[in-house]
C-alpha positions as CSV (number, residue, x, y, z in Angstrom):
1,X,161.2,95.0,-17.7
2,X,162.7,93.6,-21.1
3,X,160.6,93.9,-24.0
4,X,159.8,91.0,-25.3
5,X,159.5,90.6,-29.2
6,X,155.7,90.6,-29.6
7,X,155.3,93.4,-27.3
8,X,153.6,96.1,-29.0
9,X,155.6,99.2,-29.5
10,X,153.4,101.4,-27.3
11,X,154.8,99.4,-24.6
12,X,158.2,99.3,-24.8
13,X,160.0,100.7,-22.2
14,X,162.9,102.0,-23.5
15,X,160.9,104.9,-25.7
16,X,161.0,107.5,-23.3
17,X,159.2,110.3,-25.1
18,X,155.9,109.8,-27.3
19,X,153.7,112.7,-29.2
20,X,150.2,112.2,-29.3
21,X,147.2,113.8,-31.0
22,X,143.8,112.9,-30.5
23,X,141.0,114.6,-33.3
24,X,138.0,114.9,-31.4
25,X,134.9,115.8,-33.6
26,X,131.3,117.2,-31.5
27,X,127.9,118.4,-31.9
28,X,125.2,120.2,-29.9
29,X,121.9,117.4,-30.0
30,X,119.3,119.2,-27.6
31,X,119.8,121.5,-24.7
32,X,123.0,120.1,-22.5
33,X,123.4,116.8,-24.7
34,X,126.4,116.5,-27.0
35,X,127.7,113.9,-29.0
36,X,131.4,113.5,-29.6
37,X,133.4,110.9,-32.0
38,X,137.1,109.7,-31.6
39,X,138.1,107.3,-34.5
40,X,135.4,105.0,-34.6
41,X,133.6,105.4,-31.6
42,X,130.8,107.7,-30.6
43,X,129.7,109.1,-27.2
44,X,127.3,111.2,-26.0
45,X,126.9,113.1,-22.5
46,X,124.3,114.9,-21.1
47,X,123.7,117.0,-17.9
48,X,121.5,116.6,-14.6
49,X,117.9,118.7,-14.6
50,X,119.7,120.8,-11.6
51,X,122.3,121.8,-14.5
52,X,119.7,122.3,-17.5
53,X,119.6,118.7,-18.7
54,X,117.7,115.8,-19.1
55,X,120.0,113.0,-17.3
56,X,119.8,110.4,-20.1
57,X,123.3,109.7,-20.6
58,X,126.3,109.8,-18.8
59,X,127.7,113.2,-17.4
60,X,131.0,114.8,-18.9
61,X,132.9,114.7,-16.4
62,X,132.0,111.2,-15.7
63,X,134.2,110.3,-19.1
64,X,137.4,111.9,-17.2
65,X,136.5,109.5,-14.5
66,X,136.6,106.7,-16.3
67,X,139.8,107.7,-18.6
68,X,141.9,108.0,-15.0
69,X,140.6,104.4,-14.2
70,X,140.9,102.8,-17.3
């Protein structure tokens, strides 16, 4: 692949090696919910009654799943 002039730099293919840092602030809500923000976006997560929550939004580990996908 040759990078192409308007390809962002994230995608060029000839930097081998990146660092990245990611600054991840969270809070507690209400018994298993939690609210996280990255940059400008905010998430919260919450567990199933069988693991002490209330099931109103999406569970944790259901974010993992939809970083590997994404």
């Amino acid at each position: 692949m040759t990078p192409q002039p308007d390809d962002p730099e994230g995608l060029d293919p000839r930097i081998a090696h990146r660092d990245v840092s990611v600054e991840v602030q969270g809070i507690h809500l209400d018994r298993m919910t939690h609210q996280a923000t990255v940059g400008q976006f905010t998430v919260t997560s919450d567990e199933p009654p069988s693991l002490g929550g209330d099931d109103e939004h999406p569970y944790p580990l259901d974010y993992f799943g939809v970083g590997v996908v994404t």
